[in-house]
N, C-alpha and C positions, 0 to 999 in steps of 0.2 A: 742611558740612551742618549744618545749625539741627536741636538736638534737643529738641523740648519732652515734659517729663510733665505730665500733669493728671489730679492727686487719685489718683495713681497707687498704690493697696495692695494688698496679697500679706497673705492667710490660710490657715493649715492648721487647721482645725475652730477651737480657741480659740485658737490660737495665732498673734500677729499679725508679721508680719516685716515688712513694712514699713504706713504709716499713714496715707494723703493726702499723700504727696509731689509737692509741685506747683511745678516750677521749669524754664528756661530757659536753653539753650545754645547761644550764638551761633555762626556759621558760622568755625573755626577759632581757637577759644576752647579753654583746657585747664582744664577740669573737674574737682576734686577731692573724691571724700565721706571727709569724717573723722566718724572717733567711736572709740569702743571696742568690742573684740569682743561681736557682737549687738544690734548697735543699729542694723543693715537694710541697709548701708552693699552687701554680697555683693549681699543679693537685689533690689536695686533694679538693681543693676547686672547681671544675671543677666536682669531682667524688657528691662531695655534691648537685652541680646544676643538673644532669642526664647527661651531657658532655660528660665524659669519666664514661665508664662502668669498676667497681673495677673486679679488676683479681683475688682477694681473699677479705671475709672478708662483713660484713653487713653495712649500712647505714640505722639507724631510728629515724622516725619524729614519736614522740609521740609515744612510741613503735610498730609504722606501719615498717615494712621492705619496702625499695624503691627503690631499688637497680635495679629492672625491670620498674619502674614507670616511665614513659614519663615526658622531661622538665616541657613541660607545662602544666602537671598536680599536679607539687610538690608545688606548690602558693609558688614561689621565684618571688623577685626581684631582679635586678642584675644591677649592676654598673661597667663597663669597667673602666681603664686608658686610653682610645681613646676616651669617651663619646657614639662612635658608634650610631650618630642621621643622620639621613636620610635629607642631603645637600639642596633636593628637595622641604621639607615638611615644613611648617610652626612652631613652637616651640608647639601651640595648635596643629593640628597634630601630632608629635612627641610625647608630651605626651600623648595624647588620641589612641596612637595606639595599645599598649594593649587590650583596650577596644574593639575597634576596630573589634579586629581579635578574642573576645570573640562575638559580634555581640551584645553588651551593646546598649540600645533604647539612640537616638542621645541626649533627653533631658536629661537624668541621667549621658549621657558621658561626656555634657557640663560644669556641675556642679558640677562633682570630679575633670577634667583637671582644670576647676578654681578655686577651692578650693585649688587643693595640687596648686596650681599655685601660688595661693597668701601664700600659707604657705610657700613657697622658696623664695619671696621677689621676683617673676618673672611676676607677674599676669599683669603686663604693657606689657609684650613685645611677647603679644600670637602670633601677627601679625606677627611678625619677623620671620626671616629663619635664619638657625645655622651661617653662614656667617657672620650675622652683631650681631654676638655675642661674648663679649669679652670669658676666657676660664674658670673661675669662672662662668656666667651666663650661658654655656653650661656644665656644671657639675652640674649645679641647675638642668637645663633641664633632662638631664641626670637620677638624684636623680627623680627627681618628676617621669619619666614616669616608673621606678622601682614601687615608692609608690603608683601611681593612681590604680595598681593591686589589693591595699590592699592585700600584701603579707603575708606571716606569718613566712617568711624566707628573711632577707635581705644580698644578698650576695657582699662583694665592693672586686673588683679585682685591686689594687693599683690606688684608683680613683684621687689623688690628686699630680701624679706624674709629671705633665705635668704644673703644675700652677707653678708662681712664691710664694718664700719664703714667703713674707706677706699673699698672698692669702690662703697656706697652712695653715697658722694659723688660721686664719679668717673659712674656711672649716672647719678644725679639730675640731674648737668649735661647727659650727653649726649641724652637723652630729652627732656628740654625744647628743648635746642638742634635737636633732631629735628624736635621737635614744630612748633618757631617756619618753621623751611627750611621745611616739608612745607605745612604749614597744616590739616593734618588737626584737626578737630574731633577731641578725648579726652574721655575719664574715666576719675580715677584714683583709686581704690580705697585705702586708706591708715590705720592706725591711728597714725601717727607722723606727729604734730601737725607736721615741721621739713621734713617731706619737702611737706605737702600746704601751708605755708607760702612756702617756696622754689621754689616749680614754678607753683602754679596762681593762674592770672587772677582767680579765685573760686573760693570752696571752700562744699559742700554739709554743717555739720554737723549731722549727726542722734545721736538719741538714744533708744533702747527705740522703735526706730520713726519716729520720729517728725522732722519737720527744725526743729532749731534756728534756724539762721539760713542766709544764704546772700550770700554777700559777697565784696568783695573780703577776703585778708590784713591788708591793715592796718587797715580797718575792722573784722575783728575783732580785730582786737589794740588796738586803742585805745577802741572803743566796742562792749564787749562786752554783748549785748542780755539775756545768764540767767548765772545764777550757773554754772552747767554751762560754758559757753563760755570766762567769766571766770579758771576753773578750770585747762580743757584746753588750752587756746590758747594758748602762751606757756610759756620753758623756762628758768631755772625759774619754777614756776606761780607765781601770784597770792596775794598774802597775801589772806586771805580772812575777819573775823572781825567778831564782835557789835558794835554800837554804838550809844546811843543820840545822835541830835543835838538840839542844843538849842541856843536861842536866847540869849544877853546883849549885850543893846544892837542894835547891827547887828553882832554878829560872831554865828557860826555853827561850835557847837563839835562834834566827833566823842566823845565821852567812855565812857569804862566804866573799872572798876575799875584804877588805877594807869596808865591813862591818857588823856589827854585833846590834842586835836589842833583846829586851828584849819582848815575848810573854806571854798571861795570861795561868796560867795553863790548864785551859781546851783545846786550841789548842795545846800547847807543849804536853802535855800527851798523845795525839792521834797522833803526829805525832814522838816524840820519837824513836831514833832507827829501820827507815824505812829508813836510806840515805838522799839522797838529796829527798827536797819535792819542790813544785812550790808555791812559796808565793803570793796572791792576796794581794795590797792595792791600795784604793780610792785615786788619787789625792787630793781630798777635803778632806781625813783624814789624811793630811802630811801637815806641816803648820812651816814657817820660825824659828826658835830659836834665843833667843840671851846667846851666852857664853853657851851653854850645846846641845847635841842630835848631829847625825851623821854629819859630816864632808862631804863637797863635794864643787864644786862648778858651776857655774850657765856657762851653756852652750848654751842656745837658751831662746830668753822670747817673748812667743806671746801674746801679746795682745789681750784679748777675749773684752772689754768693761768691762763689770761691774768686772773680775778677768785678772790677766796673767795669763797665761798658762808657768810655767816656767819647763823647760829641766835640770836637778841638774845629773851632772855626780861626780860617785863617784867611782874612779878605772873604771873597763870597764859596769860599772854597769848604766845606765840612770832611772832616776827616774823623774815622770812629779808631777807638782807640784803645787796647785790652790795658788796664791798671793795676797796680796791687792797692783791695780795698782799704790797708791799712794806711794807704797816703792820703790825706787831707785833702779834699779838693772841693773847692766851691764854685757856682756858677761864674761867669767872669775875671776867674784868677789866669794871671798869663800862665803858660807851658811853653815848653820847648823839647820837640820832637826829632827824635834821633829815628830814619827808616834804616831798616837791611835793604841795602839799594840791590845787591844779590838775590834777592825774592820777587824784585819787579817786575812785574807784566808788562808788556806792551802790544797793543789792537791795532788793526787797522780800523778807521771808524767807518768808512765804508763798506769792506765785505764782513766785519767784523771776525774776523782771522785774528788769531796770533800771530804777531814777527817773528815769535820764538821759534812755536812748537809746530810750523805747521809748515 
């Protein structure tokens, strides 16, 4: 199913929860909105399930308007982060209650609960109640009694928020793997930039309302459009700081106190003579030197496993810095930093725009 918003906002008196959200999802495409808590991410997803009724603006499935249309007449599924399964009821119960409450004949009910039952790797444990369920097998449950609907809209409100780190992983794949088999049109609800990265086709970021951009992953990870996105997107985040660029001869310098960086003409030229701009680079595209590149030295080194995570201050300036852990480094020893001046960002720091990409 094709779900478009248009200009879609949600207000309570002054308070605005979502802002003109106006974007498009194609028929069996996964859907992600990232941002931080309150930044409309819930209620746009809320206004897409029939939940909350939009204060301005259209919702359509298949070019139908639904905006008036009843929950449970919009064929969603829906997956909470609480799982939200009934304590009482058996796991077959649980799933079959959709069915259920459609008055589905008990032999055909039995037969999709155990189907999608055993498509979640849960078909053993129908007998069971949510209780004796670890919180992986009640997110399975969970998932399935969305799917036994045979939805055409799969909606997840941050379903894997509650599981331990492994389990997240393990989830993440199978939910996407679900998603791809099934071809269910999603949206997934997500404050954890690695999750809405690794799953979806395109992801929706918003902010205090409002939608940043809307793209694929790797478009925004490389061609981040607001200093917001440049920020959030990407782990660890973006060095992010002051810079004035300035012109000598045909070269194109990044510079401010203590240091100074050499940019390829396409980002110099655009930023040129606008003052201080906001310089974006990747940790992973700054990488040790020996005997040439910026001068600094080594202030904090975390250990990530497979890289450090090293802290290189230079003047009042911090720069983080992906390392191979097998190099020695101790607090206070000098480095010298080699960027890919080709991967540079540059912001306006007033509307906070890209020079690049926008």
């Amino acid at each position: 199913m094709r779900v478009e918003l248009d200009n879609l906002t949600k207000r309570w008196g002054d308070v605005t929860g979502a802002d003109g959200i106006t974007l498009d999802m194609q028929n069996g495409e996964f859907v992600a909105f990232l941002g931080p808590s309150g930044c409309g991410k819930t209620t746009t997803l809320l206004m897409v399930a029939g939940i909350y009724k939009p204060t301005a603006g259209e919702i359509r499935f298949d070019e139908r308007v639904v905006n008036q249309v009843a929950p449970k007449d919009r064929n969603i599924g829906m997956v909470f982060q609480s799982y939200a399964l009934y304590p009482h009821m058996s796991v077959r119960q649980n799933i079959g209650y959709p069915l259920k409450l459609k008055k589905t004949p008990a032999d055909e009910m039995e037969k999709r609960v155990q189907r999608v039952a055993d498509m979640m790797g849960i078909g053993h444990l129908l007998a069971r109640r949510p209780a004796q369920l670890s919180g992986g097998q009640q997110q399975r449950v969970a998932l399935g009694r969305a799917l036994v609907k045979e939805p055409s809209l799969l909606l997840f409100d941050e379903p894997l928020s509650n599981l331990d780190a492994r389990l997240r992983l393990t989830m993440r794949s199978e939910i996407k793997r679900l998603q791809l088999d099934l071809g269910i049109t999603s949206i997934y609800v997500t404050h954890d930039q690695v999750e809405a990265m690794t799953m979806a086709d395109r992801i929706a970021v918003m902010k205090e309302g409002k939608l940043q951009a809307y793209a694929p992953p790797n478009e925004l990870y490389e061609q981040p459009r607001t200093i917001f996105i440049a920020g959030f997107v990407g782990n660890p985040p973006m060095n992010l700081f002051d810079a004035q660029i300035v012109q000598e001869g045909k070269r194109y310098l990044a510079r401010r106190q203590g240091f100074e960086m050499e940019v390829p003409h396409k980002q110099g030229s655009r930023a040129v003579g606008k003052g201080q701009v906001v310089v974006g680079i990747r940790p992973e595209d700054i990488s040790l030197a020996q005997n040439t590149g910026i001068t600094g030295e080594v202030f904090v080194v975390e250990p990530l496993g497979r890289d450090n995570l090293v802290d290189v201050r230079i003047e009042d300036l911090h720069l983080f810095v992906l390392a191979d852990p097998r190099q020695p480094l101790q607090i206070g020893d000098p480095v010298q930093l080699q960027i890919d001046g080709g991967k540079v960002q540059l912001f306006d720091p007033e509307t906070e725009y890209s020079l690049l990409w926008t």
